[in-house]
N, C-alpha and C positions, 0 to 999 in steps of 0.2 A: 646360161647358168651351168648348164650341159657342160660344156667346153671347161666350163673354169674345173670341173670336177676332176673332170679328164688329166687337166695341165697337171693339178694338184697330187692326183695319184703317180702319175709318170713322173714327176721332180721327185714325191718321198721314195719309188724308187731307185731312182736313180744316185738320191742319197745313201737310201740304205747298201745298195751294190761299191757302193766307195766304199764301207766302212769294213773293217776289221784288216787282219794282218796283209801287208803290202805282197806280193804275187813274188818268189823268186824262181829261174828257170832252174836253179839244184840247190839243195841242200848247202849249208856255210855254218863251219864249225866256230861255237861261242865259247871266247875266254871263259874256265870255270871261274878265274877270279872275279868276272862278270856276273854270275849269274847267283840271287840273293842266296843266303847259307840253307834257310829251310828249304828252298826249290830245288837244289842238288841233293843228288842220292851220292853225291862221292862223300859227305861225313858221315854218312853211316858205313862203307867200307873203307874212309880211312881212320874209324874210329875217334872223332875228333867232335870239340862241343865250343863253341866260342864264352868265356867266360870274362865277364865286367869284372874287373880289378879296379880301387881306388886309391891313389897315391896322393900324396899332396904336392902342388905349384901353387907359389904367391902365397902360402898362407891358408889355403883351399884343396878342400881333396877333387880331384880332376878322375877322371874314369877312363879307361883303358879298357880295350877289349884286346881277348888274346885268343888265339884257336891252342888247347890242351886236351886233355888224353878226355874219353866218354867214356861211362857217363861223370860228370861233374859233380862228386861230392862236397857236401859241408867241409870237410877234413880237407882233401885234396883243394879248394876252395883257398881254406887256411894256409896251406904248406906254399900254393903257388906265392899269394900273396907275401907270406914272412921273406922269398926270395929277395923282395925286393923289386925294383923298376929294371928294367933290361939297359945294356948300355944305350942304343937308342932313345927310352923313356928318359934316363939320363941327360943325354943329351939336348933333348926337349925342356931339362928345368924341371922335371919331376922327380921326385925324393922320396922316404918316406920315415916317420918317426918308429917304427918300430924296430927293437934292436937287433940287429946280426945276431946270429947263433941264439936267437930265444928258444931254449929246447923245452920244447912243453909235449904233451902227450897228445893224444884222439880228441879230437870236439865232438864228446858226445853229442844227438841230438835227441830231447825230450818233447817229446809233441811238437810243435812249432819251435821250440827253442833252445837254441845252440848254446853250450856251455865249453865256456874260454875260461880258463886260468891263465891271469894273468901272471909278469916276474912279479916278485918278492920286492923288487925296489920300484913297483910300478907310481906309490903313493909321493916318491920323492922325485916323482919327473915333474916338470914345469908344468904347472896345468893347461897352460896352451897345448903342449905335445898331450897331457889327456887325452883332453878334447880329439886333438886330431887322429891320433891311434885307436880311440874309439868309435871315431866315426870311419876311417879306413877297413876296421875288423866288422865292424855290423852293414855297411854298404857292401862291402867284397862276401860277407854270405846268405847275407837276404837276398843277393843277386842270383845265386844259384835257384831261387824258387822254393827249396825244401825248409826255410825255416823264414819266423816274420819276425824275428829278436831276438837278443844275445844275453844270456844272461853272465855275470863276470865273476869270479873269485880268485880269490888270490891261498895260496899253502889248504886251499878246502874249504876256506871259509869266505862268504857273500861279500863282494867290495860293492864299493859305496864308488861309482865312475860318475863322473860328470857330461851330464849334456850338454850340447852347440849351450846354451845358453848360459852355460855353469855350472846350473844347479844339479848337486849326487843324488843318485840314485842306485838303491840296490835290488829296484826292479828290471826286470828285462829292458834294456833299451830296443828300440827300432828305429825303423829310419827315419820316424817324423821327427825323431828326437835330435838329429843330426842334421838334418837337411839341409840347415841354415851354413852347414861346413860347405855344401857345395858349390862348385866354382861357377862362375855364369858362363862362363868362356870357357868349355871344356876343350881341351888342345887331345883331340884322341890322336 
């Protein structure tokens, strides 16, 4: 019985001395593009934040991460997105309904939630592109962390926007309210 104790203690250490990082005889320098974004300290001296952008493919808004300027504003948030998909994104079959040149002002943010003014012709878009504009502008800054919903007006006064499901609303949307817009197959 003795013996078996013995064996039993010498194998677990034997195991535990295998276990952790493999032994190398010098040091070997790891791609930063290797190494995950919060585990480098190079974003905080090259000032940079990775931010989810949602574009739409197929019908579906699809998610995009991109490295942009820190810290990541609601505003800045907005402004990346209204750019547009990069030609690459482009090239992948990503799009987006929101129109070139929308020149709108600051997204304030009120407690939790972000206020977009929408264009003046936003009521006579398709209500598919609704949908998908709504769901691209409340996914792209709920993403940033500082707000949980969007609320929308159009000339100053509360629009009535439609959820993934249809149905208007002139309450704050979030992201439960869209979800349905996301793609299963996100092509990042």
């Amino acid at each position: 019985m003795k013996i078996r104790w013995v064996c039993l203690v010498l194998a677990s250490c034997a195991v535990v001395a295998g276990c952790g990082p493999a032994r190398e005889s010098k040091a070997r320098r790891i791609d930063p593009k290797d190494v995950p974004f919060n585990l480098s300290d190079r974003g905080s001296r090259s000032n940079t934040a990775r931010l989810r952008l949602y574009f739409v493919g197929e019908g579906h808004l699809v998610e995009v991460s991109r490295n942009v300027g820190s810290p990541v504003t609601v505003d800045a948030a907005f402004r990346v997105l209204l750019k547009g998909p990069t030609d690459d994104e482009r090239a992948r079959g990503l799009t987006t309904v929101l129109p070139r040149g929308w020149a709108t002002g600051p997204v304030p943010v009120k407690g939790s939630t972000a206020r977009v003014s929408l264009p003046e012709d936003f009521s006579k878009w398709p209500r598919s592109d609704q949908r998908l504009a709504v769901g691209q502008i409340v996914e792209t800054l709920n993403s940033t962390g500082d707000v949980d919903g969007v609320h929308f007006s159009i000339a100053g006064r509360s629009a009535a926007v439609p959820r993934a499901d249809g149905s208007l609303t002139e309450d704050p949307v979030g992201t439960g309210d869209v979800a349905s817009l996301l793609s299963k197959n996100a092509a990042r």
